[in-house]
N, C-alpha and C positions, 0 to 999 in steps of 0.2 A: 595829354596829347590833343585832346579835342579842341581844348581851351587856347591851348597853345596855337591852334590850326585855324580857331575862330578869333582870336589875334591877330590873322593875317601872314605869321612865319611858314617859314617853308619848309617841306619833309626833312633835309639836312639838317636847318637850324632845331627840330623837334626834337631829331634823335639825339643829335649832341646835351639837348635840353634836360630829356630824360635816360640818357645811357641807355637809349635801347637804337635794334637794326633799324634801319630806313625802309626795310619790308615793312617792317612789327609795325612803323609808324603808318605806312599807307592802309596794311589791311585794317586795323584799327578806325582811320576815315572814313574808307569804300563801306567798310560792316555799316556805318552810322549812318552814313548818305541813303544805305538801301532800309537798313529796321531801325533806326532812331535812337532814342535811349535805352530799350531792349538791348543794344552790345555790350553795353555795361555790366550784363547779367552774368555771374562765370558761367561759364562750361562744365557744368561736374563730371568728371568720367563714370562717373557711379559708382566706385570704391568694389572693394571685394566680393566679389559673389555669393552669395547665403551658402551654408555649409551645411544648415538644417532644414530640409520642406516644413512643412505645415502639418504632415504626419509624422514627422521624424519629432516637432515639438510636444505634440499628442501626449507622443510615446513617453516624453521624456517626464511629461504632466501628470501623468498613468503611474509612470516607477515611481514616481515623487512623493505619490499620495497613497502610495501601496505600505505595508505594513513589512519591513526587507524580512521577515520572519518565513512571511509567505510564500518568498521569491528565492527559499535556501537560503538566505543569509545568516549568519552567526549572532545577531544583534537587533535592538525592538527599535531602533531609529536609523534615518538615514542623518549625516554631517553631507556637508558639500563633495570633501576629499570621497567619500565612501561612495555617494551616487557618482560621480565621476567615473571612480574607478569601476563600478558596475557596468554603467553604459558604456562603456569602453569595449567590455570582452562580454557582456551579453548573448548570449548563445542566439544566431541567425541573423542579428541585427546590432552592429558597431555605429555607436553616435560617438564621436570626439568633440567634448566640448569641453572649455577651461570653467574653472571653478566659478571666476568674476562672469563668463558670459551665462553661466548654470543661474549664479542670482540672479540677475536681471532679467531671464527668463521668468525664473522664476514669479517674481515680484510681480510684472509686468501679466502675467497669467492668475493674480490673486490668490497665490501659494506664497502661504508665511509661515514661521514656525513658530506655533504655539505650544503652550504646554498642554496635556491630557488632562480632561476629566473626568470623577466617576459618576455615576448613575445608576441610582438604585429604581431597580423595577420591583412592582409589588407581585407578588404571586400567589396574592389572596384568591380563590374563588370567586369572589364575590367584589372585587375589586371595583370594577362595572356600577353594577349597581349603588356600592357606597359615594362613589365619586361624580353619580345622576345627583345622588341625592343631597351632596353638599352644594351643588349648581345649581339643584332646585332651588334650596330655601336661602341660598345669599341673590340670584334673582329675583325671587319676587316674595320674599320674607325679610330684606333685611333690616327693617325697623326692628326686628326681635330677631335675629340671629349674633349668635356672639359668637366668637373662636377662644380656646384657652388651651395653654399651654405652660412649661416648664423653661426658663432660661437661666442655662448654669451648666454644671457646675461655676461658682464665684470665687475665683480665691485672692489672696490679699498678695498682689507681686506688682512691683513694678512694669505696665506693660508698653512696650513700641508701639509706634503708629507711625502716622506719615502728617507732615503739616508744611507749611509757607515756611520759609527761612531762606539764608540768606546761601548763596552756592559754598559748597564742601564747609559748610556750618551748622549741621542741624544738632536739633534741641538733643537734649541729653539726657536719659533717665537713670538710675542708680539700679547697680542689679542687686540682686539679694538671696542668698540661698539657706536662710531659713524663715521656714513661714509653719510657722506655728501658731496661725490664727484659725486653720481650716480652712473649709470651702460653706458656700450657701446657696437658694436658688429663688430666683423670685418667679413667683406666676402673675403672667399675662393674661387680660382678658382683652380680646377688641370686639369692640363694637360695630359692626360692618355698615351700619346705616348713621350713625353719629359720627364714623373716619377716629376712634380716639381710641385712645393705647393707654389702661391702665395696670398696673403691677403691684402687687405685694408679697410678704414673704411668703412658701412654703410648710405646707404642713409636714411633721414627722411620717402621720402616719393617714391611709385613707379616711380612716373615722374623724381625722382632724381637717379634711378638706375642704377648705373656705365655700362660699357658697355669697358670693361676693357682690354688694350694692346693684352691680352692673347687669347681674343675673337674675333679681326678685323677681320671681312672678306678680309679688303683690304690687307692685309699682304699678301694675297694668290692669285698667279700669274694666275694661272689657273681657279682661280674664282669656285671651286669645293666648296659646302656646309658644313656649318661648325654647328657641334653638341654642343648643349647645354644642359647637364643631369642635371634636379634641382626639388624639390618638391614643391607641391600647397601651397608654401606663396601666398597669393594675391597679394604680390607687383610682383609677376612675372608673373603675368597674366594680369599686366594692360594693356589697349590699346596701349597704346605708345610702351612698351614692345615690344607688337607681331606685331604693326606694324612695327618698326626697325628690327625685327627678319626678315618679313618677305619683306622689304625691302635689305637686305645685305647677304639674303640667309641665313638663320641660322635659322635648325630647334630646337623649344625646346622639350624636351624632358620629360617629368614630370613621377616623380614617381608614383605608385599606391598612392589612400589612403591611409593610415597609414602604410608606406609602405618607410619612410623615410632613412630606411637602407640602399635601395639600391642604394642609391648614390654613388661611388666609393668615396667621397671625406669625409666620415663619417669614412671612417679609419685612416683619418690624424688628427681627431681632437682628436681624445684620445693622443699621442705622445704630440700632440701642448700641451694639458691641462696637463699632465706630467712633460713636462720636460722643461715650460716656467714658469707654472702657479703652481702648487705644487710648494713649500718647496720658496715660495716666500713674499714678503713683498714691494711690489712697490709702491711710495711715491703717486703717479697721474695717471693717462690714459697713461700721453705723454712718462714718462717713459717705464710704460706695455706695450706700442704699442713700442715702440725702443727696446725692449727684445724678443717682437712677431715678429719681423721684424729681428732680429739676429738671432735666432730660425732658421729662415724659408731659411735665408739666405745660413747657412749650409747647411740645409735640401738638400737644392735644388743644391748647391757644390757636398753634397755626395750623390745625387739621385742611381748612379750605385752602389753604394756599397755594396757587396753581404749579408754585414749585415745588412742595410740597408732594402735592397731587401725581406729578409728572416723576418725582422722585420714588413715590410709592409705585406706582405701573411698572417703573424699570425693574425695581428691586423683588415683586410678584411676577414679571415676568422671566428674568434671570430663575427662583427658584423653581418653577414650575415648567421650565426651560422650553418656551412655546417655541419652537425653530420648527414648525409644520407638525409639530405632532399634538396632542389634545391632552393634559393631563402625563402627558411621557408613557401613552400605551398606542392611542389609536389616532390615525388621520384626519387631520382636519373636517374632507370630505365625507368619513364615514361619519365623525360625528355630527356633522347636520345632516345628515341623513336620516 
């Protein structure tokens, strides 16, 4: 209409132009003559009126993340249909809202649906003080602090994983239901000031427990104590154990009770179990150990490596699940305090 007007035709010829009334064509003009290209802007009527306040979303935010156990409900999850129907007949307070508008809410409020995890707390005594003392000495000890630990059971099966492939084409491994090779377990040791991750097999028995390159007192010229972080297996408690420990200077250091996490060496076994043991099919042991052993080999080549590096922090911090709490007992605040 404008165009047509700044043409030089006349309201008649406009409207017949554009099939519209010979009003529509003037108010359309006079609007433009008075605010310019501003009339071009629609008019929105502003569509339907909110059906929900800003308390009423709250609310909805509240049941959402509430446990429907709590709330009488027969069932340990909410579904969309379920909340729905809850806040429906709510006792004092009716929200009607449809399932699609329920997500988007949802979403939109950073409520997603995840699966649960568990969480073992230790309820050692003494919890405290062991978990001072393994931050003590990987602070300001760890040129001689080591971690060791057990990864296994090992058995010979074909196992899944996740890899690049092409859409609704992934790799394929062969299942198998008898395994008649047994299981095995290799020990870990990490070096907390070197960054490197090495493994060998398993003893039978306490009195056969490696006492491994990575641990010798005698390497160290200075004859300065050397740390051993590891959790209450029994075979690290035997006699023999603490008497070598406490023959060569090597104090050990044991986790709390259930309280296994806090090994620093429980963040290399997830990577090991990844990207040795997923998406594999190894014929024997002696093979899987020659693959654990290539693995590690890298590992410990690219120790610095900032991805590497940045890989390690995620995977230390996932296990020891820092989300504001210190060790998975006390807050942040208290502990610098």
């Amino acid at each position: 209409m404008l165009l047509a007007s700044a043409g030089g035709n006349t309201v008649p010829v406009i409207a017949q132009l554009v099939q519209a009334d010979q009003d529509t064509v003037r108010d359309v003009i006079h609007r433009f003559n008075e605010i310019g290209l501003a009339c071009l802007d629609p008019r929105w009527a502003g569509g339907r009126p909110r059906l929900l306040t800003p308390d009423d979303e709250d609310f909805v935010i509240q049941t959402a993340t509430t446990r429907p156990r709590k709330l009488g409900q027969p069932f340990t999850r909410w579904s969309l249909r379920k909340l729905v129907a809850y806040l429906r007949k709510v006792h004092g307070r009716v929200i009607r809202i449809g399932r699609e508008a329920l997500r988007t809410l949802l979403a939109r409020r950073g409520v997603t649906f995840q699966r649960t995890k568990t969480w073992k707390e230790s309820t050692g005594p003494d919890r405290d003080t062991k978990l001072d003392r393994i931050e003590h000495v990987i602070e300001h000890f760890p040129d001689r602090t080591f971690a060791f630990d057990e990864f296994g059971p090992l058995g010979i099966r074909p196992t899944s994983g996740s890899c690049w492939a092409e859409q609704s084409r992934p790799d394929r491994v062969p299942a198998t239901y008898h395994r008649t090779h047994g299981v095995s377990y290799f020990h870990g040791c990490y070096s907390i000031g070197d960054v490197s991750v090495g493994h060998q097999p398993p003893p039978q028995r306490h009195e056969q427990h490696p006492h491994g390159p990575e641990v010798d007192p005698g390497r160290r010229p200075d004859g300065a104590p050397i740390y051993v972080i590891l959790d209450n297996l029994s075979a690290h408690k035997g006699a023999k154990i603490r008497r070598w420990a406490k023959n060569n200077k090597v104090e050990l250091c044991f986790t709390p009770t259930q309280a296994s996490w806090a090994n620093p060496i429980e963040a290399h076994f997830g990577p090991l179990r990844q990207f040795t043991l997923a998406n594999s099919h190894h014929p024997n042991h002696t093979v899987q150990t020659r693959e654990l052993h290539r693995y590690l080999r890298w590992r410990n080549a690219n120790a610095r490596h900032p991805d590497v590096l940045a890989a390690q922090r995620r995977e230390r911090a996932r296990i020891r699940s820092e989300k504001g709490i210190r060790w998975g007992g006390r807050p942040l605040t208290l502990a610098a305090a």
